[in-house]
Every structure is written in C-alpha cells, then in structure tokens.
N, CA, C and O atoms as a CHARMM CRD file, in Angstrom:
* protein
*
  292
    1    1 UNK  N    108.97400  72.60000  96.97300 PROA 1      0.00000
    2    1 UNK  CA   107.78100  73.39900  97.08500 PROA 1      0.00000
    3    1 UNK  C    107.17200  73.50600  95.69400 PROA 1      0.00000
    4    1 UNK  O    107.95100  73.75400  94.77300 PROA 1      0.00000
    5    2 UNK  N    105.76800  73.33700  95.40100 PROA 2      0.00000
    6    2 UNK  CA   105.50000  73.39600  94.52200 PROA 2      0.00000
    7    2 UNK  C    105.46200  74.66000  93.88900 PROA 2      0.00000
    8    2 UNK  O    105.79000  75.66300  94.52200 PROA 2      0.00000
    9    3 UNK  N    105.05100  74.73200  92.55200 PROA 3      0.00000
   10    3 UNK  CA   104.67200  76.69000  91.97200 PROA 3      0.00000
   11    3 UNK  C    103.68200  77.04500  92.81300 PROA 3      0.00000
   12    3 UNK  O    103.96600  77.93900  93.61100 PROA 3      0.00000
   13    4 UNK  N    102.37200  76.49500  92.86100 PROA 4      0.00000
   14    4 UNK  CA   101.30200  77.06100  93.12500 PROA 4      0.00000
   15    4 UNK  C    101.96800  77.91800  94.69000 PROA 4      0.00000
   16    4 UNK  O    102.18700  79.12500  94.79300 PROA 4      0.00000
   17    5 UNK  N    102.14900  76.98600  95.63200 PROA 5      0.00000
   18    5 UNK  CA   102.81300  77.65900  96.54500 PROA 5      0.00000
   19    5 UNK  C    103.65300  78.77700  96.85600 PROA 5      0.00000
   20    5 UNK  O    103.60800  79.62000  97.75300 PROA 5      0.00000
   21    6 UNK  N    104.69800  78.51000  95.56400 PROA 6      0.00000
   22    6 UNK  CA   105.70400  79.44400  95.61200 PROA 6      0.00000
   23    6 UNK  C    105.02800  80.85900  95.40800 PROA 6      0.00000
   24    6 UNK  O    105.11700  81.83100  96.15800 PROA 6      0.00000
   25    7 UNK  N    104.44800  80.76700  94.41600 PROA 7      0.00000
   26    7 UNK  CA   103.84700  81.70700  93.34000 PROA 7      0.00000
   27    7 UNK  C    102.50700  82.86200  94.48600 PROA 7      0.00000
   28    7 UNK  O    102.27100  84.06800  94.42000 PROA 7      0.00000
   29    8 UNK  N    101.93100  81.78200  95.39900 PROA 8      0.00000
   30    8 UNK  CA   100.91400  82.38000  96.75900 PROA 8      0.00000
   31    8 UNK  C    101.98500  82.82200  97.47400 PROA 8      0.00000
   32    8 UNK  O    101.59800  83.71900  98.22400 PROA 8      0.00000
   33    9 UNK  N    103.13000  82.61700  97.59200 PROA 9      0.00000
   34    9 UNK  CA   103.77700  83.45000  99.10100 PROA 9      0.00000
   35    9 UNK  C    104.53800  84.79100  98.23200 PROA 9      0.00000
   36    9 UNK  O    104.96000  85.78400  98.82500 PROA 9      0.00000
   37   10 UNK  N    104.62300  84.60200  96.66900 PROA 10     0.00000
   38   10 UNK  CA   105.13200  85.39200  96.41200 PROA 10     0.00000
   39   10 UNK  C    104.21600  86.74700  96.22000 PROA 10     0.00000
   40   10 UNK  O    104.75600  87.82700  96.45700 PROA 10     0.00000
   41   11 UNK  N    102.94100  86.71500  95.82800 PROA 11     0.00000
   42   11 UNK  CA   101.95600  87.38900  95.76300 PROA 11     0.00000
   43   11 UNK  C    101.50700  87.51800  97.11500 PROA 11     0.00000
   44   11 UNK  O    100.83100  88.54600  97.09400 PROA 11     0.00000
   45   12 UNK  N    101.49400  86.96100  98.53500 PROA 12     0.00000
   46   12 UNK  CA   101.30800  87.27600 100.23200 PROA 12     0.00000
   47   12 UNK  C    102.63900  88.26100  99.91800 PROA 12     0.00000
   48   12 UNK  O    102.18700  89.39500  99.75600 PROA 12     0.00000
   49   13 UNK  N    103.96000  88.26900  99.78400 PROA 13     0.00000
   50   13 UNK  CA   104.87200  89.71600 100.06500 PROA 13     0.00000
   51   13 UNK  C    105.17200  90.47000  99.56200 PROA 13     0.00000
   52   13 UNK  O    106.05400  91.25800  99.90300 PROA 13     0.00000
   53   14 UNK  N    104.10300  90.49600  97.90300 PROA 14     0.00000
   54   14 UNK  CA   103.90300  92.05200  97.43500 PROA 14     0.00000
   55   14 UNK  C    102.82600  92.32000  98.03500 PROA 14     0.00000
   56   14 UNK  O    102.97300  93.52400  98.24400 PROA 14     0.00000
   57   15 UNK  N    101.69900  92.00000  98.52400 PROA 15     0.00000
   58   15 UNK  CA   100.57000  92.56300  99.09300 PROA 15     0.00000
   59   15 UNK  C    101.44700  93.43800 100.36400 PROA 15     0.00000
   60   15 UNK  O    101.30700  94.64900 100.53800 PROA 15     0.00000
   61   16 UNK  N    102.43600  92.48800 101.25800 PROA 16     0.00000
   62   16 UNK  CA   103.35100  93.24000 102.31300 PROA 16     0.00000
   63   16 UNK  C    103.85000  94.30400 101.79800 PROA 16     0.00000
   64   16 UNK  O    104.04700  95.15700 102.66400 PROA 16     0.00000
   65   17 UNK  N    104.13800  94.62100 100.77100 PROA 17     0.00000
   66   17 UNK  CA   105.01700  95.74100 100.61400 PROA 17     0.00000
   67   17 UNK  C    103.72900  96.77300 100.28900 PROA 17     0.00000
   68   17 UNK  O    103.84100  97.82200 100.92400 PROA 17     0.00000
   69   18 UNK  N    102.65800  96.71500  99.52900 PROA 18     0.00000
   70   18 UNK  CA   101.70000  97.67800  99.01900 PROA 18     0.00000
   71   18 UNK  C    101.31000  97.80100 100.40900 PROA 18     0.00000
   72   18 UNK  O    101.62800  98.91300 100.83000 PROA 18     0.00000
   73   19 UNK  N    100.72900  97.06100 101.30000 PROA 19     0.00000
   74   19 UNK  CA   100.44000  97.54900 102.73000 PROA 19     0.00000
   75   19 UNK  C    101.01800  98.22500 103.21000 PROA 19     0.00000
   76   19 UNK  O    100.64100  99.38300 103.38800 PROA 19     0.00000
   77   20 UNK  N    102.50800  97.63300 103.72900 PROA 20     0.00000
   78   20 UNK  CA   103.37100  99.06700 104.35700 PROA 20     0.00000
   79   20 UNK  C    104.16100 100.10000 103.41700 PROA 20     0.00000
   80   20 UNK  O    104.93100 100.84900 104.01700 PROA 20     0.00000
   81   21 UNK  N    104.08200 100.23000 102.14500 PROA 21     0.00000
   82   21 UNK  CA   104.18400 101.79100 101.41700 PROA 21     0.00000
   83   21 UNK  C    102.76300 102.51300 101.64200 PROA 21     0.00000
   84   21 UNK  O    101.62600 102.20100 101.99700 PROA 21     0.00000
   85   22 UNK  N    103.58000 103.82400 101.17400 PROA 22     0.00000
   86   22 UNK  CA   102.83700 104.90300 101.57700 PROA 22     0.00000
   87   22 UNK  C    101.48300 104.74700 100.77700 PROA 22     0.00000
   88   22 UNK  O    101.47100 103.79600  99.99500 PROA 22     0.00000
   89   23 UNK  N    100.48800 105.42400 100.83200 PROA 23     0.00000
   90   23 UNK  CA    99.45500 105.66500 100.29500 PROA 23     0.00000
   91   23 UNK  C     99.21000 105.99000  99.27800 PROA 23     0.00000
   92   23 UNK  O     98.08800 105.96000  98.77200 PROA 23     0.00000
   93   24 UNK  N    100.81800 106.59300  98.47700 PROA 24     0.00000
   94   24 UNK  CA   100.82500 107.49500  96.88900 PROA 24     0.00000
   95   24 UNK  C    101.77900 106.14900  96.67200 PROA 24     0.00000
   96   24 UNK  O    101.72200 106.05400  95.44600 PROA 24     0.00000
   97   25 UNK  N    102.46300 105.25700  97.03600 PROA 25     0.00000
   98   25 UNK  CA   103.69000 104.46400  96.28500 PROA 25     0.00000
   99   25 UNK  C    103.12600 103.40000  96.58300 PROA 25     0.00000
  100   25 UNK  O    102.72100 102.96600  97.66100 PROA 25     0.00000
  101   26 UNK  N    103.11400 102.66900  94.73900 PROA 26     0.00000
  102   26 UNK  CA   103.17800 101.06800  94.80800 PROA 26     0.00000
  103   26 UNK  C    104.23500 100.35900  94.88900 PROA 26     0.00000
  104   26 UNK  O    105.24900 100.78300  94.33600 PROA 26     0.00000
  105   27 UNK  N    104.27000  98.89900  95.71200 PROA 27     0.00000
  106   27 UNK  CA   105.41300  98.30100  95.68700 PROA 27     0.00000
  107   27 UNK  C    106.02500  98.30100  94.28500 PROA 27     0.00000
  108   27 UNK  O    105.32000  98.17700  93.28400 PROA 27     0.00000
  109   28 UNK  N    107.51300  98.45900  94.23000 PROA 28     0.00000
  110   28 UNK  CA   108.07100  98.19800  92.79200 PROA 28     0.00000
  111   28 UNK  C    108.42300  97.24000  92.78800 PROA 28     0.00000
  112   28 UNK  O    108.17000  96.58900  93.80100 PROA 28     0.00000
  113   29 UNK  N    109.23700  96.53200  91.64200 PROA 29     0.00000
  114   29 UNK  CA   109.49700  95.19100  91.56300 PROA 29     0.00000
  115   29 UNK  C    110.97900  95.31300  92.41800 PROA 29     0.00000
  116   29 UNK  O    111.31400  94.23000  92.89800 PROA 29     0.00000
  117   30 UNK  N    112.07100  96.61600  92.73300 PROA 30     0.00000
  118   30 UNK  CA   112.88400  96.18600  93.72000 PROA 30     0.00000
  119   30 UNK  C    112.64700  96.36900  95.16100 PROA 30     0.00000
  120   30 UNK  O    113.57000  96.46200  95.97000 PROA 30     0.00000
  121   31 UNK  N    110.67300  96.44900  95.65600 PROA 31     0.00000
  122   31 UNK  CA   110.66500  96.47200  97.12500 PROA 31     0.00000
  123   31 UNK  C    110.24300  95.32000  96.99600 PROA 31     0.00000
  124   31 UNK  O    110.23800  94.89700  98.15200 PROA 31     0.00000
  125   32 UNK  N    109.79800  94.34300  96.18900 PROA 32     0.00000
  126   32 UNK  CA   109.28100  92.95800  96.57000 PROA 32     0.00000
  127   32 UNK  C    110.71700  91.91800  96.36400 PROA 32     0.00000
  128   32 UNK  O    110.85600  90.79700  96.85300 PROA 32     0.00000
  129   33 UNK  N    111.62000  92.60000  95.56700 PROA 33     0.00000
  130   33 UNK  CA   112.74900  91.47300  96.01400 PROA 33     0.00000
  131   33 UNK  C    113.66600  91.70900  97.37300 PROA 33     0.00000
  132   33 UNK  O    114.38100  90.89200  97.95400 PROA 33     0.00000
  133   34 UNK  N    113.37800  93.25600  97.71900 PROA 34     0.00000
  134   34 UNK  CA   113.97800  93.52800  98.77300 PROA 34     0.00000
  135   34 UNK  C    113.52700  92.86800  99.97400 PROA 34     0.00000
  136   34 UNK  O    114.28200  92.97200 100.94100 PROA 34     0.00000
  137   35 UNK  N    112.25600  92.08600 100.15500 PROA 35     0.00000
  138   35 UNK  CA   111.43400  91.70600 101.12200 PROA 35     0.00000
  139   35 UNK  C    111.19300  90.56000 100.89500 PROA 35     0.00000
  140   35 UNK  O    110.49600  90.08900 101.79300 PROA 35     0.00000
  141   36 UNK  N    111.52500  89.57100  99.80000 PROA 36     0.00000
  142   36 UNK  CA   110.68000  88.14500  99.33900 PROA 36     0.00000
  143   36 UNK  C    111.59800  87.29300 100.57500 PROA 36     0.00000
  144   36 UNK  O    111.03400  86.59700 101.41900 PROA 36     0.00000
  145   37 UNK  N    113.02300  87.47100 100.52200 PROA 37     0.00000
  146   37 UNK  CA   113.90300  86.01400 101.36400 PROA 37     0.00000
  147   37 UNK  C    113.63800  86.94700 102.63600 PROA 37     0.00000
  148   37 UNK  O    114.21200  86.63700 103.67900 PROA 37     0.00000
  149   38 UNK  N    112.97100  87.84700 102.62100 PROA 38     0.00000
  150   38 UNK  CA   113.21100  88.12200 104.53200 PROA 38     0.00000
  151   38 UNK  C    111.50900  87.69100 105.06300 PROA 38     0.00000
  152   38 UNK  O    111.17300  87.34800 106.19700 PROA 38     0.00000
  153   39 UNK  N    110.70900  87.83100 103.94900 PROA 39     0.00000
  154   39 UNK  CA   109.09400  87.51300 104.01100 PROA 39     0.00000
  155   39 UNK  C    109.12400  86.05900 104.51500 PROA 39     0.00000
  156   39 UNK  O    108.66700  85.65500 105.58500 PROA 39     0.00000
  157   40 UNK  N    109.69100  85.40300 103.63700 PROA 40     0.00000
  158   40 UNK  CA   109.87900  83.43000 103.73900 PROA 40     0.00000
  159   40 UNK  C    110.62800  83.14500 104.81000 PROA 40     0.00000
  160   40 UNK  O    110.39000  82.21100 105.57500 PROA 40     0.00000
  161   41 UNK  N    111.94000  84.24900 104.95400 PROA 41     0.00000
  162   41 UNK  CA   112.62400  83.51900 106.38400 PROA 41     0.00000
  163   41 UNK  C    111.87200  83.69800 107.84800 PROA 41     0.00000
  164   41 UNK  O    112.03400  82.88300 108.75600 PROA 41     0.00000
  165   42 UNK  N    110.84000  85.13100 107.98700 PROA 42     0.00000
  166   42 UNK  CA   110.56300  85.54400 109.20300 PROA 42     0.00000
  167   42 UNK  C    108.77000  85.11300 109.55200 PROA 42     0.00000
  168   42 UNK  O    108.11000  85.08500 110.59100 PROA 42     0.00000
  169   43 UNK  N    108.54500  84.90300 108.51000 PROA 43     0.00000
  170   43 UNK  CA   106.68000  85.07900 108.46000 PROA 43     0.00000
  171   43 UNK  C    105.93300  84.16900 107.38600 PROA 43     0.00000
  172   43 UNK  O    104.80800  84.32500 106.91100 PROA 43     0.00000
  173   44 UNK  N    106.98600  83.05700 107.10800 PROA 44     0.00000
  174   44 UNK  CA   106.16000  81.91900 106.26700 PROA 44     0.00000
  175   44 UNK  C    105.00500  81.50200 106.73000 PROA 44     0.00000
  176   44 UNK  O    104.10100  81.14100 105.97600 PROA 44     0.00000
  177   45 UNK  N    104.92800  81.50500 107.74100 PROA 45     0.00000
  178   45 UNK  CA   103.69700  80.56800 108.65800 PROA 45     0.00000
  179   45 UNK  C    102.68300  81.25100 108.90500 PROA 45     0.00000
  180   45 UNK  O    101.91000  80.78200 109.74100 PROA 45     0.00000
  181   46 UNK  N    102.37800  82.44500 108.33300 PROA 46     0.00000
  182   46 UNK  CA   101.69400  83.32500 108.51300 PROA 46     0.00000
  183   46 UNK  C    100.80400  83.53800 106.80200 PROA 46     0.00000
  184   46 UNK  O     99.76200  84.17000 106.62700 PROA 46     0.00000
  185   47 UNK  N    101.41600  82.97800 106.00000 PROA 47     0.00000
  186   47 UNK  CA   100.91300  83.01800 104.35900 PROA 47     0.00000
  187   47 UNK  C     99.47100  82.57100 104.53600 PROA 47     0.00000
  188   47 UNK  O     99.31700  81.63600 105.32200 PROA 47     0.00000
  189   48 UNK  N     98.44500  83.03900 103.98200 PROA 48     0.00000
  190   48 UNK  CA    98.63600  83.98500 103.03800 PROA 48     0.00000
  191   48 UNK  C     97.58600  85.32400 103.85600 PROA 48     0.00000
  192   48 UNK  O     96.70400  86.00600 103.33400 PROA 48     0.00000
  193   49 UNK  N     98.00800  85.34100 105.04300 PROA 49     0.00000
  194   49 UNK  CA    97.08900  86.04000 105.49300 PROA 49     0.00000
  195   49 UNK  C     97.95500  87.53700 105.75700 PROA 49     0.00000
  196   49 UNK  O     98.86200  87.45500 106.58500 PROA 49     0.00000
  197   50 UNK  N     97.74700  88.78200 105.15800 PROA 50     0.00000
  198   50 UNK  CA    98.38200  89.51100 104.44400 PROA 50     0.00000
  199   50 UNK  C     98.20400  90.56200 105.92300 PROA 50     0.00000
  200   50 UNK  O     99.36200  90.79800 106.26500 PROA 50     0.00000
  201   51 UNK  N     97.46700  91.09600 106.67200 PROA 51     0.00000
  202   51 UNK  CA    97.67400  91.31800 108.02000 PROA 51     0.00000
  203   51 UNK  C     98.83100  90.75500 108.96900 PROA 51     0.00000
  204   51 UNK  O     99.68400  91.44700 109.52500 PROA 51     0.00000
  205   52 UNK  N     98.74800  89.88300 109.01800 PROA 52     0.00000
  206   52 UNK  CA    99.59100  88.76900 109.84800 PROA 52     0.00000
  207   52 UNK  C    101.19600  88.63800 109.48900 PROA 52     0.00000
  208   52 UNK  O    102.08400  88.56400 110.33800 PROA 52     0.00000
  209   53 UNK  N    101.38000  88.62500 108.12400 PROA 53     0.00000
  210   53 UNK  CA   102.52600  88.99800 107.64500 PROA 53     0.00000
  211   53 UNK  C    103.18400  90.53700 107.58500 PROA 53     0.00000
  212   53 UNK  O    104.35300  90.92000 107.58400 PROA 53     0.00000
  213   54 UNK  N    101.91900  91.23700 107.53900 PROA 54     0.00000
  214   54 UNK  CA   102.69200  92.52000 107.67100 PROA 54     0.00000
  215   54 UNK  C    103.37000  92.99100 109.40700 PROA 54     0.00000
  216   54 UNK  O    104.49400  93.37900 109.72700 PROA 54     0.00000
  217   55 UNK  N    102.37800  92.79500 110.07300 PROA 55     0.00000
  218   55 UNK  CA   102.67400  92.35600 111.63800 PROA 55     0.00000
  219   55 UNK  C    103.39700  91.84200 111.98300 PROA 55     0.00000
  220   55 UNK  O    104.13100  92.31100 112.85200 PROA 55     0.00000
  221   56 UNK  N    103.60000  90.36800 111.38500 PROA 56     0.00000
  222   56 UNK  CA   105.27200  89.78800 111.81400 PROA 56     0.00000
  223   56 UNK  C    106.52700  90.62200 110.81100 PROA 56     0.00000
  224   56 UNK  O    107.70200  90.54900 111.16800 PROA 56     0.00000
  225   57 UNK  N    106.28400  91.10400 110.02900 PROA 57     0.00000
  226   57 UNK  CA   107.37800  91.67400 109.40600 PROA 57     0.00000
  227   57 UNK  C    108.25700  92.88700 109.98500 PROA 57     0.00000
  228   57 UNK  O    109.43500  93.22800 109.87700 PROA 57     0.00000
  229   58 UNK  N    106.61800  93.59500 110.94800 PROA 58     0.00000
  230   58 UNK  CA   107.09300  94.74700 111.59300 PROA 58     0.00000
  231   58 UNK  C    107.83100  94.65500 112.50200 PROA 58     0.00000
  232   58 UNK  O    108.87500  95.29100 112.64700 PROA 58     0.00000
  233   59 UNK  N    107.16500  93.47900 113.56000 PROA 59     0.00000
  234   59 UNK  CA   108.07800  92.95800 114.72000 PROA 59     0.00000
  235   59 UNK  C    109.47600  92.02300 114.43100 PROA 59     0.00000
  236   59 UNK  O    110.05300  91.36400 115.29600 PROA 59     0.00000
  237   60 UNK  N    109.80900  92.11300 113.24200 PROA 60     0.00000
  238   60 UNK  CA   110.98400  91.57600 112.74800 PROA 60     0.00000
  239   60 UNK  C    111.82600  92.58300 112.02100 PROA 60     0.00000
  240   60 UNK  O    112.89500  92.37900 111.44600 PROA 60     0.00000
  241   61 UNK  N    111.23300  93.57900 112.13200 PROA 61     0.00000
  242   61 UNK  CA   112.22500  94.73400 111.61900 PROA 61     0.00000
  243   61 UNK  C    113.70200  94.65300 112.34000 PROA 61     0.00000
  244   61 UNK  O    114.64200  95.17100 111.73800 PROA 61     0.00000
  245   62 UNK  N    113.85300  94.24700 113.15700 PROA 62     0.00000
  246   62 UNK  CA   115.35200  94.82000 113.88600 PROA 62     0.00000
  247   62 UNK  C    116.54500  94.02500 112.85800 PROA 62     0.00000
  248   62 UNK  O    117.56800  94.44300 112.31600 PROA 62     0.00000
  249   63 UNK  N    115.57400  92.10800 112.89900 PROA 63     0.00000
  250   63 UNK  CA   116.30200  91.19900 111.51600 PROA 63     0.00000
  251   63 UNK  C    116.06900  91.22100 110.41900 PROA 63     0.00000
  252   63 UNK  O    116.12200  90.06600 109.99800 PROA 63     0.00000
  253   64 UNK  N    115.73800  92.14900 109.38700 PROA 64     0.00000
  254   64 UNK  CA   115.39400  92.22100 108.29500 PROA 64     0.00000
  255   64 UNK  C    116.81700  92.58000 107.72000 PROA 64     0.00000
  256   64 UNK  O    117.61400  93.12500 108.48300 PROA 64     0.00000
  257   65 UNK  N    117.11400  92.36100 106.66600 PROA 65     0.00000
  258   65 UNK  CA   117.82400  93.05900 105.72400 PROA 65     0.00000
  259   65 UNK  C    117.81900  94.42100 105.91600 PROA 65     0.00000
  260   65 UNK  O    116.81900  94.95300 106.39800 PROA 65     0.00000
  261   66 UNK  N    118.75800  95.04500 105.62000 PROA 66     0.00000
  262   66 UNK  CA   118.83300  96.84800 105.77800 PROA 66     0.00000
  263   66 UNK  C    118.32300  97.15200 104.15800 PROA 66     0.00000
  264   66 UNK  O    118.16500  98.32400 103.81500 PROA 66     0.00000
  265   67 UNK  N    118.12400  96.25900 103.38100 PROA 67     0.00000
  266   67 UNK  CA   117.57800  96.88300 101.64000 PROA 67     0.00000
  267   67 UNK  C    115.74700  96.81000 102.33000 PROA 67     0.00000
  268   67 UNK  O    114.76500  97.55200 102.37300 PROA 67     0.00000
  269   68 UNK  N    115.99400  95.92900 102.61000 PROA 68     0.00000
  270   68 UNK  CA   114.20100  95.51600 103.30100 PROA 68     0.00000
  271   68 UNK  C    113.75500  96.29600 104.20100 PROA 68     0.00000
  272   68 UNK  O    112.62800  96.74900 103.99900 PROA 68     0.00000
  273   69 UNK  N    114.42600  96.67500 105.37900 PROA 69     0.00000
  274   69 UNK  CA   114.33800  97.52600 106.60700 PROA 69     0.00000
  275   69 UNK  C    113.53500  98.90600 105.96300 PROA 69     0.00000
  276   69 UNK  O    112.47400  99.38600 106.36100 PROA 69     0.00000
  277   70 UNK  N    114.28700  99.31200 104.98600 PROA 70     0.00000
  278   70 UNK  CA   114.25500 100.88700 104.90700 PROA 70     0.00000
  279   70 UNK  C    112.95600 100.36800 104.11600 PROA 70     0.00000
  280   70 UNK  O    112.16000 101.13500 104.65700 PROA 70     0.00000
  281   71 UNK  N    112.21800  99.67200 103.28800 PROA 71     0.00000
  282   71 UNK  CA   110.78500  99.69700 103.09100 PROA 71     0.00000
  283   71 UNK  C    109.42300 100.19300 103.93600 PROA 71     0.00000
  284   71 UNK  O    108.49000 100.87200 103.50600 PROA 71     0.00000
  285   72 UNK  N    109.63100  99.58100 105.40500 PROA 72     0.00000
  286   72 UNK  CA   109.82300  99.56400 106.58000 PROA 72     0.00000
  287   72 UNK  C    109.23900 100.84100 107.22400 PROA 72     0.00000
  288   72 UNK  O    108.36600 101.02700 108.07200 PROA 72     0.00000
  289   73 UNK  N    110.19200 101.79900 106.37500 PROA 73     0.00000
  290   73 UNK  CA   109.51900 103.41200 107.23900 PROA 73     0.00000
  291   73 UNK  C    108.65100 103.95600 106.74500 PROA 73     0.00000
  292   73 UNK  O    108.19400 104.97900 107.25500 PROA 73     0.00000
C-alpha cells in the first residue's frame, strides 16, 4: 500500500473517532490507535467517506476490540 493511501485511511479513522466523541472531547492520539486496525479490518471499503465509516464502525461494535469498543459510547 502506498503512503498516500496509508496516510488517507489514517486521517478517514481520526475523523471516526472526532465524530463519535463527545462534543467537548477530541480524539487523542490513544483513541485513534485504539480504532486504526479495527477501522482497516471492518470498514476499509468505505474510506474515505467519513459517514460511512462511522456507520460501519457502529454496526461492528459487537467485533471491535474492547480498547476500541469503549470509544464507542
């Protein structure tokens, strides 16, 4: 995979995390590692459209990581 790529899906699952935190909390740098290998394993195909990923992420909550999950609420 190239950077450019890497570097767009990595910036599509911090946008995921600033979407689903709260309204006062920005993603930190340990909710975007908590979410990067569960972002790529569940909702690659969905990059870079930052709706779409948050949506599949939700409906993939049950398989997420439990560090990732609890982002989640």
């Amino acid at each position: 995979m190239n950077d450019h790529v890497t570097k767009t899906i990595f910036a599509c699952c911090t946008l995921v995390l600033f979407a689903s935190a709260s309204a006062h909390a920005a993603g930190t740098p340990e909710q975007r590692r908590a979410c990067r290998k569960d972002a790529m394993t569940f909702c690659r195909e969905f990059v870079p459209n930052v709706k779409k990923i948050t949506a599949c992420m939700e409906a993939n909550k049950a398989k997420l990581s439990p560090v990732c999950r609890t982002q989640f609420k």
